[in-house]
C-alpha angles and dihedrals in degrees: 000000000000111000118229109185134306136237102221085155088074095051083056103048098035146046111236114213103162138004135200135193114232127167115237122220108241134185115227097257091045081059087056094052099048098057097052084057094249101148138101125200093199106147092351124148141140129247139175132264122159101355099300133092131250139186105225120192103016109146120221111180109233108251115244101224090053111091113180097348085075115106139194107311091207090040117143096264105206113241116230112218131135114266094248088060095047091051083052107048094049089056087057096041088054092062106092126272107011126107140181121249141176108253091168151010121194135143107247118220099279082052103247114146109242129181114206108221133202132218099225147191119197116247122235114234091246089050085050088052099050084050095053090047091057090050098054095047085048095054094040086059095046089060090057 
């Protein structure tokens, strides 16, 4: 597995209770850019329409040999699961309050690009806080 990039932000913000592996439909020069690590997952998430999944606001750099074959670097990016994932999946996101977002991007070893999503729940500021609390006590222990 290449790692592409990780989305440490979402672990922050949200409380992942469950993840899934999807492939993600890609153009050649997307591709490029990928793996050249040229992405940000700043305010991405997916989302349902017609019955399919999508990945909205995930940013791929345009790649700078590519001329006219470039496309949108912000553009909707289908999602891959089995349909029984996906009919899965949409009964969870309707609950309220959980949401679908990209923890992860890497090329597995056949070399297809796949996004690990996570089933989240959004974390309240005073939750954040206690977290952040834990972390620092761990790691002052671990200095000890």
């Amino acid at each position: 597995m290449a790692l592409v990039l990780e989305n440490r932000r979402a672990r922050h913000d949200y409380e992942i209770l469950e993840t899934y592996e999807a492939g993600i439909v890609l153009k050649g020069t997307e591709v490029k850019s990928l793996r050249a690590g040229k992405v940000d997952f700043t305010g991405s998430f997916a989302k349902f329409e017609n019955g399919e999944l999508y990945l909205e606001n995930l940013y791929i750099a345009p790649y700078e040999k590519g001329s006219y074959t470039n496309v949108d670097p912000r553009r909707k990016r289908k999602l891959l699961l089995h349909r029984h994932e996906l009919n899965r999946l949409r009964g969870r996101v309707e609950q309220k309050g959980l949401t679908l977002v990209p923890l992860k991007i890497y090329f597995n070893e056949r070399g297809y690009a796949k996004v690990l999503l996570g089933l989240a729940r959004g974390k309240k500021a005073y939750q954040r806080k206690e977290d952040d609390k834990k972390r620092a006590v761990r790691r002052a222990l671990e200095e000890l």
